[in-house]
N, C-alpha and C positions, 0 to 999 in steps of 0.2 A: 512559442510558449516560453515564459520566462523561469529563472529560478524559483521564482515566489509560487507561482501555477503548479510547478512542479511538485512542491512542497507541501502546498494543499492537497493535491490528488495521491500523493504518498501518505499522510498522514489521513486522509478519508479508509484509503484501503488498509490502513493497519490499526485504524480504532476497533471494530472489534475484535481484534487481537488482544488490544491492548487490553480491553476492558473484562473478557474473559479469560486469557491465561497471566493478567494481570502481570506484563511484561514492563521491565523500569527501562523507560524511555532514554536512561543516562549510560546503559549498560553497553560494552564493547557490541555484543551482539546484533542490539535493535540499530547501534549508530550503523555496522557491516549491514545490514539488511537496505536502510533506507538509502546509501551508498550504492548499493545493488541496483533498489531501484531506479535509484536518481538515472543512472549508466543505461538499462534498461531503456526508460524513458526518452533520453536524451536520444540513443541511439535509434528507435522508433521513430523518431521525427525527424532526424536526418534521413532515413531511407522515404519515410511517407512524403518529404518535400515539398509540404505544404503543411498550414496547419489542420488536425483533426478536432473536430467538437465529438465530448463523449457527454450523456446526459447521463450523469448517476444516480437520476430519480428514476427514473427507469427499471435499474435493476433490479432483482429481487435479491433480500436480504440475503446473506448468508451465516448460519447457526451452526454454531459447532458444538457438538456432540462428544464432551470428554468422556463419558462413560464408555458408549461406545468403542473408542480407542482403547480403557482400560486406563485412564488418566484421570483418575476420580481425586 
């Protein structure tokens, strides 16, 4: 899996983040986060030592619930 794969598949899992706690994509935090997972990633497929196909239609959304937490 190359850098660009990577980049995609991080940037899939932190849209809705992005779009409900309405997170700025430029800030120290989000760039530390996608760093994380880059590292994450990277490190997963050196131990798996092959490549993994993940199908993300598959999955079922995930909704977050700010009220719940008390984050209204």
């Amino acid at each position: 899996m190359e850098t660009s794969n990577r980049d995609s598949i991080i940037a899939y899992c932190l849209a809705p983040l992005k779009e409900s706690l309405n997170l700025d994509a430029n800030s120290e935090a989000t760039r530390e986060t996608m760093r994380r997972l880059d590292h994450a990633l990277k490190t997963f497929q050196s131990q798996a030592g092959r490549p993994v196909a993940v199908d993300f239609s598959k999955m079922p959304s995930l909704v977050i619930n700010e009220a719940a937490h008390g984050y209204e």
